[in-house]
C-alpha positions as a Markdown table, in Angstrom:
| # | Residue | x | y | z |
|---|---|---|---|---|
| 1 | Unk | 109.2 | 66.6 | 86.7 |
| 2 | Unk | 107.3 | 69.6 | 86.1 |
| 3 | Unk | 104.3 | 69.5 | 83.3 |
| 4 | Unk | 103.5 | 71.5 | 80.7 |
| 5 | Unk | 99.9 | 71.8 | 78.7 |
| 6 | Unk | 97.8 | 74.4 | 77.1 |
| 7 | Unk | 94.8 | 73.0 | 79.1 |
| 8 | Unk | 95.6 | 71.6 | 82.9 |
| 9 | Unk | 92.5 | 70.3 | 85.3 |
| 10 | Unk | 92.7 | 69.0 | 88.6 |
| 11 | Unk | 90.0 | 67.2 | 89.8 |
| 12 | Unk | 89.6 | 65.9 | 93.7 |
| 13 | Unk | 87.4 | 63.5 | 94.8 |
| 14 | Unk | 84.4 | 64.8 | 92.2 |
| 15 | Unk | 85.7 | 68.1 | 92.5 |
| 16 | Unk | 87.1 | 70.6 | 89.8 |
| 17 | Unk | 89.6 | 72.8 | 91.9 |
| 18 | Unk | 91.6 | 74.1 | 88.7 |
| 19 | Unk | 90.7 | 77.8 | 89.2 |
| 20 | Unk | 92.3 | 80.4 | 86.9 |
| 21 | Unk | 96.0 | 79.7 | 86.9 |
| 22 | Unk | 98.1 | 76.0 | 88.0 |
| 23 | Unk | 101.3 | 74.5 | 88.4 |
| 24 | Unk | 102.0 | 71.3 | 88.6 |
| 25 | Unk | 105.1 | 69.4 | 89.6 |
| 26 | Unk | 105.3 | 65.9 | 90.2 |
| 27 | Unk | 108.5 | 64.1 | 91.8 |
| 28 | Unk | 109.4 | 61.0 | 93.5 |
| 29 | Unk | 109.9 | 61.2 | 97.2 |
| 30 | Unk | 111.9 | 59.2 | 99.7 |
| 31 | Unk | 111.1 | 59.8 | 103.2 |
| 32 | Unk | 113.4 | 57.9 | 106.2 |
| 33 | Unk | 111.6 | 60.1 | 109.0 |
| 34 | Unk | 108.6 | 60.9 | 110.3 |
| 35 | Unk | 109.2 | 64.2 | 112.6 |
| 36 | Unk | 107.2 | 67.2 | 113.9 |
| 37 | Unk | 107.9 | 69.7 | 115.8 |
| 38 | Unk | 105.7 | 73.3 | 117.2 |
| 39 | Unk | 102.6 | 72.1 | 115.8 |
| 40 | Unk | 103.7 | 71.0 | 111.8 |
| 41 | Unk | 101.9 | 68.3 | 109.9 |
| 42 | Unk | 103.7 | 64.3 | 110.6 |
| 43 | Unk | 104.9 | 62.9 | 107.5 |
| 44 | Unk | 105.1 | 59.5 | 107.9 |
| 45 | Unk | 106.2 | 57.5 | 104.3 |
| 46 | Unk | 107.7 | 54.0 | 104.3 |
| 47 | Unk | 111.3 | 53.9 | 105.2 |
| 48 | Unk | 113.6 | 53.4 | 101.8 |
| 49 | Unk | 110.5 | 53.4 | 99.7 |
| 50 | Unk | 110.1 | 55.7 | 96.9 |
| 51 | Unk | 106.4 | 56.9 | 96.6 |
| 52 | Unk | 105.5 | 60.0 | 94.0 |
| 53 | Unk | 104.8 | 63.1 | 95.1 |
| 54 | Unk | 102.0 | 65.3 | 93.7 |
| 55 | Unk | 102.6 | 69.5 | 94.4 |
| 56 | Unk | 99.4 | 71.6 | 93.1 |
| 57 | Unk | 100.0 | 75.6 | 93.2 |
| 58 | Unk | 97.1 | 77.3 | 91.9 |
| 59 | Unk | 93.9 | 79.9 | 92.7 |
| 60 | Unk | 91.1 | 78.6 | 94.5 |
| 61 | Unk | 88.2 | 79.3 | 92.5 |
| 62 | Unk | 86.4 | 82.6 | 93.7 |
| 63 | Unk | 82.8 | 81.0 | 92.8 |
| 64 | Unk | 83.7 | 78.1 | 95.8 |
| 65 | Unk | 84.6 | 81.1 | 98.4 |
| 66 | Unk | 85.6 | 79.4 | 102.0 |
| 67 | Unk | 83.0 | 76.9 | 101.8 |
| 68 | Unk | 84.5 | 74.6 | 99.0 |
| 69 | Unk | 84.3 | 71.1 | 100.8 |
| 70 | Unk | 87.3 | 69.8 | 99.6 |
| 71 | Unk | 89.0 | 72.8 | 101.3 |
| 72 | Unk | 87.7 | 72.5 | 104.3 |
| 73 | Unk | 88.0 | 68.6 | 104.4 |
| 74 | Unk | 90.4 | 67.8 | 107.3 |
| 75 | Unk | 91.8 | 64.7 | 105.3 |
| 76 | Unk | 90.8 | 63.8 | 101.9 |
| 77 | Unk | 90.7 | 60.1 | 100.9 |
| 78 | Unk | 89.7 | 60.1 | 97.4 |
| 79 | Unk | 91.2 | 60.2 | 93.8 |
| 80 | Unk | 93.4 | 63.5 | 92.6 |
| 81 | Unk | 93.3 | 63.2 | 88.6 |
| 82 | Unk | 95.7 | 65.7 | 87.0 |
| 83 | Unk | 93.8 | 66.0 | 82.9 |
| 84 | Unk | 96.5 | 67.4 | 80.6 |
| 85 | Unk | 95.3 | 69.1 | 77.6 |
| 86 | Unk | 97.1 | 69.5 | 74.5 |
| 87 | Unk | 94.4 | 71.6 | 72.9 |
| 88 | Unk | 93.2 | 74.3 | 74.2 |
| 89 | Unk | 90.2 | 71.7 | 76.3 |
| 90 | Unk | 91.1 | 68.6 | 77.5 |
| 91 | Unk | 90.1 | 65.8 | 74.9 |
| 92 | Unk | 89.8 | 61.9 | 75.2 |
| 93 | Unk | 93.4 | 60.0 | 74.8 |
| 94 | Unk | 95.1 | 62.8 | 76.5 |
| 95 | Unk | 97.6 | 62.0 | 79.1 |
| 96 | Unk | 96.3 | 61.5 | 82.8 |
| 97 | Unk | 97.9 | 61.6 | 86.1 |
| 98 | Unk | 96.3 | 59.6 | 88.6 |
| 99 | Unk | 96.9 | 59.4 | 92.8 |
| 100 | Unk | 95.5 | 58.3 | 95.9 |
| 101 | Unk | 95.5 | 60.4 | 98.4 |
| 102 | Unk | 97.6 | 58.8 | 101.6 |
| 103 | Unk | 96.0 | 61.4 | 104.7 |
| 104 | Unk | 97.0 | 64.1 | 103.6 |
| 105 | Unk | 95.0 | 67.8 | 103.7 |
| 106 | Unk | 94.9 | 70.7 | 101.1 |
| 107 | Unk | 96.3 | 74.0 | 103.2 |
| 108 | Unk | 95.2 | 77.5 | 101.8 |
| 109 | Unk | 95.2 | 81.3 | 102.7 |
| 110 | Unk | 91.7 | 82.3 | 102.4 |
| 111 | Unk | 91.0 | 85.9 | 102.1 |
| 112 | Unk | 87.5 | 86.9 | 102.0 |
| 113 | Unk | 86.7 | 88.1 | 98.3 |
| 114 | Unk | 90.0 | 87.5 | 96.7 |
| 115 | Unk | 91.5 | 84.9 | 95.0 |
| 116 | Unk | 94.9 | 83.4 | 96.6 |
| 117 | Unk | 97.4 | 80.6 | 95.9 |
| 118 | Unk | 97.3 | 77.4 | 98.0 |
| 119 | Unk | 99.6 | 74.2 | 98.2 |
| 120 | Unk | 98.7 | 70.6 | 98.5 |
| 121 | Unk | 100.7 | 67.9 | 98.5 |
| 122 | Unk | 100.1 | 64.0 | 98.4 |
| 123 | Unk | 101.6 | 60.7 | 98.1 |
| 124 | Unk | 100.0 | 57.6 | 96.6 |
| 125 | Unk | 98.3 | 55.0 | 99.4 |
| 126 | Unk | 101.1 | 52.1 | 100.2 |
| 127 | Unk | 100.6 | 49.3 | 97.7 |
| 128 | Unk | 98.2 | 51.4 | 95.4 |
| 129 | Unk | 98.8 | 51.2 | 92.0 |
| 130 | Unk | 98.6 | 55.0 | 89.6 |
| 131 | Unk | 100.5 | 57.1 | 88.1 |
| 132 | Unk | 100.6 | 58.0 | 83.8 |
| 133 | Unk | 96.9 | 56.7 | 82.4 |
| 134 | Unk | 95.1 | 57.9 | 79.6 |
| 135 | Unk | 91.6 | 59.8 | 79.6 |
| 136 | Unk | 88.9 | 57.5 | 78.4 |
| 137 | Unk | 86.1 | 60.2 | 79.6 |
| 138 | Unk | 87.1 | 64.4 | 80.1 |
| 139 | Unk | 84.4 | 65.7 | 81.9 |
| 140 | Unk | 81.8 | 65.0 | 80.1 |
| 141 | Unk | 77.7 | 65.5 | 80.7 |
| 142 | Unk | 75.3 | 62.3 | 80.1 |
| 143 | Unk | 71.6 | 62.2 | 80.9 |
| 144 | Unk | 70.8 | 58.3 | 79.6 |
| 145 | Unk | 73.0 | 56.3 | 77.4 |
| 146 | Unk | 76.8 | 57.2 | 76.4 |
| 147 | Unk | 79.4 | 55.2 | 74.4 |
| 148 | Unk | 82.7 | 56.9 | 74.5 |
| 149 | Unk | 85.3 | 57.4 | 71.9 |
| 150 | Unk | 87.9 | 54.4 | 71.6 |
| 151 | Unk | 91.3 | 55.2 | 72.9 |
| 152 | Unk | 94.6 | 53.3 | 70.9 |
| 153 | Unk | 96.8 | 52.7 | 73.6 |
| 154 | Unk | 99.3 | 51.1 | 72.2 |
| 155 | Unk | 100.2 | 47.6 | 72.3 |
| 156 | Unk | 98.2 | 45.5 | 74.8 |
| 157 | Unk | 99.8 | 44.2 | 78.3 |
| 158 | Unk | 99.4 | 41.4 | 80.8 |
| 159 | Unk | 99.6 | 42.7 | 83.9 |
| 160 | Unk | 96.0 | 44.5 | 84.5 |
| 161 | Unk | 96.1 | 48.2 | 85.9 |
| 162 | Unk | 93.3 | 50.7 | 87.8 |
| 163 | Unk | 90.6 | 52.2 | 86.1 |
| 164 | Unk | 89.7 | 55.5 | 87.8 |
| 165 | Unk | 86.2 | 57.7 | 88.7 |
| 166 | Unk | 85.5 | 61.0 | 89.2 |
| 167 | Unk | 81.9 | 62.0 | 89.1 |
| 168 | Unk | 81.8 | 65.9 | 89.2 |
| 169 | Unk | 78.1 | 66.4 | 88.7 |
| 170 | Unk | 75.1 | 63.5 | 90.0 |
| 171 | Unk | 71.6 | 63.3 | 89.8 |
| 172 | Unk | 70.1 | 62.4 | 93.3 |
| 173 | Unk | 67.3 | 60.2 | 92.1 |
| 174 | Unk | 68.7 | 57.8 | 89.6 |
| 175 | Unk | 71.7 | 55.2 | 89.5 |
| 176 | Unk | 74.7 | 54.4 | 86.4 |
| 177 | Unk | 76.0 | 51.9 | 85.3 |
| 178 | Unk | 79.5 | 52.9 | 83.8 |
| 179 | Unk | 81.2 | 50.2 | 82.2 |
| 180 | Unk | 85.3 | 49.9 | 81.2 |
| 181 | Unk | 85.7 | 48.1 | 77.6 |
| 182 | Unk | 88.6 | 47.0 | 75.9 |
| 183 | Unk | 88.7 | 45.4 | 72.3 |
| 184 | Unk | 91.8 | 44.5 | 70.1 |
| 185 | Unk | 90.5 | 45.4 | 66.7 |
| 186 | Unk | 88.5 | 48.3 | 67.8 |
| 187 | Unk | 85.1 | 46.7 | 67.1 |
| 188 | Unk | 84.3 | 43.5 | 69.4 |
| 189 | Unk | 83.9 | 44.4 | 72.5 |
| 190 | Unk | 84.1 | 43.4 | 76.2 |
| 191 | Unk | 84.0 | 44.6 | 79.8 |
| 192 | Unk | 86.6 | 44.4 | 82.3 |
| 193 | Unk | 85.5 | 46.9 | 85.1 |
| 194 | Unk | 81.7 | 48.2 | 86.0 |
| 195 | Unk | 81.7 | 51.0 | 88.1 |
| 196 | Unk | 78.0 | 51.2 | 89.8 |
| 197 | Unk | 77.4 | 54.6 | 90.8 |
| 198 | Unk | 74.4 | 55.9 | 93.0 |
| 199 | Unk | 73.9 | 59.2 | 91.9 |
| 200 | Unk | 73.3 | 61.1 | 95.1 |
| 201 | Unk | 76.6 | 62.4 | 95.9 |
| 202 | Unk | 79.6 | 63.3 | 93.8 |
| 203 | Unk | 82.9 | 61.6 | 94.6 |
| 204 | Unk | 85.6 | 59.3 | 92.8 |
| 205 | Unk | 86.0 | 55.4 | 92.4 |
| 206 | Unk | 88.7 | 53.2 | 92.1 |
| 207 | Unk | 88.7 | 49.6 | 90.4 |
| 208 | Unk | 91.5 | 47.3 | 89.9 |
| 209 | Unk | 91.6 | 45.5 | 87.0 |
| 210 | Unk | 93.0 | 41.8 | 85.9 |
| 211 | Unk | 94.5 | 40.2 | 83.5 |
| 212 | Unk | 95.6 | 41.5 | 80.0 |
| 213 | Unk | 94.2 | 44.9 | 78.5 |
| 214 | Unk | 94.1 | 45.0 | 75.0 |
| 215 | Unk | 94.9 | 47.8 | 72.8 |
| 216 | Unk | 92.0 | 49.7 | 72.3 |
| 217 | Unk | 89.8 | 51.4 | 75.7 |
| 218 | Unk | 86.8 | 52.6 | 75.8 |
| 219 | Unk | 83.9 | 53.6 | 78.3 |
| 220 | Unk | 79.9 | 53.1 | 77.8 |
| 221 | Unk | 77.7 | 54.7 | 81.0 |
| 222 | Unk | 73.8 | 53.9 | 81.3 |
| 223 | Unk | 71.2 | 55.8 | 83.2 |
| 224 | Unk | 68.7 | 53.4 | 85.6 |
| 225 | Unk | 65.6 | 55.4 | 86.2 |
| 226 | Unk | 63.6 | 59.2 | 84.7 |
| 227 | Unk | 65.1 | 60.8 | 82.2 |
| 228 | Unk | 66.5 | 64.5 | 82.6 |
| 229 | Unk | 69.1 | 64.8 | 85.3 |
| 230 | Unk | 72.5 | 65.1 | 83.8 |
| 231 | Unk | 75.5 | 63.6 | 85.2 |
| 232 | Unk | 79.3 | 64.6 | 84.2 |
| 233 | Unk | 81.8 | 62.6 | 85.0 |
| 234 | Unk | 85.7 | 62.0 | 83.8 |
| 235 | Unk | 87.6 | 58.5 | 83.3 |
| 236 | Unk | 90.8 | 57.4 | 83.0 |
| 237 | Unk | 93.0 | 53.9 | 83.2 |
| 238 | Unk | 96.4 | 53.3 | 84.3 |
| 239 | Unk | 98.3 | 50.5 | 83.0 |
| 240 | Unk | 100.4 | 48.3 | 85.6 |
C-alpha cells in the first residue's frame, strides 16, 4: 500500500529523518525462511505469520551529515511514527502509522557533502500491537503546561490500544509529565496512560493501554522544575 500526503514526516526513536523528498510504502510480509548468504543481513520473521512491513526511501538530511545517530545506530529499538499531512503541515487528528522496530538497521550511501537516498526497512516486534493511529500531538514545542486539541475518533471501543512517544527535543534539567485523556462528550475528562519523561535525552515511549477508549482523545503535558527549556514532542494512539 503505498501513501500519499501533501506533508509526510518520519520520526525514529526522537528523531526527525524526513529530509527533503520520501516515499513510503507499507505492505504485509510473510516470511517462512530465515537465510543468508556472502555476508547479507538474516531475516528471521515467524513462520506463517503475517507481520507489516515498513519501506522508507528518502534524503538523509544534509544538516545531520555522517554523524546522525540514528544512522549510525547498528540496531534501532525504538518507535518509527510515519505523520501524514493532509495540509501542507501535519495537524492533530491526522492519520498516523506506528511500528516497533524488530532489530532491524537503517543502511545508507553516505557521500561526504551530498545528499543521497537510503532504505530501511522494519517489521513490528512479535506480539506488539501498532499500525493506523491518529495524531494526538504533531511536533509540537512546550516549555510548562500544555493541553492539546481533542481528537473525535469515532465511536468508542473495548479492546484498549498503544499510546505512542516521540520526544524530538528535551530539556536536560527538568522532568514531564505527559498524560493520555479520553472523554465521551468532549468535556469530562480522565486519564488512561501517563508517560513520565526525564528530559535528558530524546527518544520514544510506548504504553499499552486497557479497557474501553472513548470517543474523544486528547493529551495534557506538565513541566516539573525552572521555566525556559522547551521540549517538542509528537503523540499518537492506536486503537486495538
Amino acid at each position: 500500500m503505498a501513501l500519499a500526503g501533501e506533508h509526510v514526516q518520519v520520526l525514529v526513536d526522537g528523531y526527525d529523518i524526513t529530509g527533503d523528498h520520501n516515499k513510503i510504502a507499507i505492505n504485509d510480509a510473510r516470511k517462512m525462511l530465515a537465510a543468508s548468504a556472502f555476508g547479507e543481513a538474516v531475516e528471521k520473521y515467524l513462520p506463517g505469520q503475517r507481520q507489516p512491513k515498513l519501506e522508507h526511501n528518502g534524503y538523509l538530511n544534509p544538516l545531520a551529515g555522517r554523524s546522525h545517530p540514528v544512522l549510525n545506530g547498528v540496531l534501532i529499538d525504538g518507535v518509527v511514527s510515519v505523520l501524514l499531512g493532509q495540509n501542507a503541515d501535519p495537524v492533530v487528528g491526522d492519520p498516523v502509522y506506528n511500528l516497533v522496530t524488530q532489530q532491524e538497521q537503517y543502511n545508507s550511501n553516505m557521500e561526504v557533502g551530498s545528499v543521497v537516498p537510503f532504505v530501511a526497512m522494519f517489521t513490528n516486534r512479535n506480539g506488539a500491537r501498532a499500525g493506523w493511529g491518529v495524531a494526538l500531538a504533531v511536533p509540537v514545542d512546550f516549555t510548562n503546561t500544555i493541553n492539546g486539541s481533542s481528537v473525535d475518533n469515532g465511536a468508542s471501543s473495548g479492546n484498549g490500544g498503544v499510546a505512542f512517544l516521540q520526544v524530538l527535543q528535551a530539556a536536560a534539567t527538568d522532568s514531564y509529565s505527559i498524560v493520555v485523556e479520553e472523554s465521551a462528550n468532549d468535556s469530562s475528562w480522565s486519564t488512561v496512560a501517563t508517560f513520565t519523561l526525564d528530559a535528558s535525552a530524546i527518544g520514544s515511549e510506548r504504553l499499552a493501554l486497557s479497557g474501553t477508549l472513548e470517543r474523544y482523545l486528547r493529551f495534557t503535558a506538565t513541566r516539573s522544575g525552572s521555566a525556559g527549556d522547551t521540549v517538542r514532542l509528537a503523540m499518537s494512539v492506536v486503537r486495538s
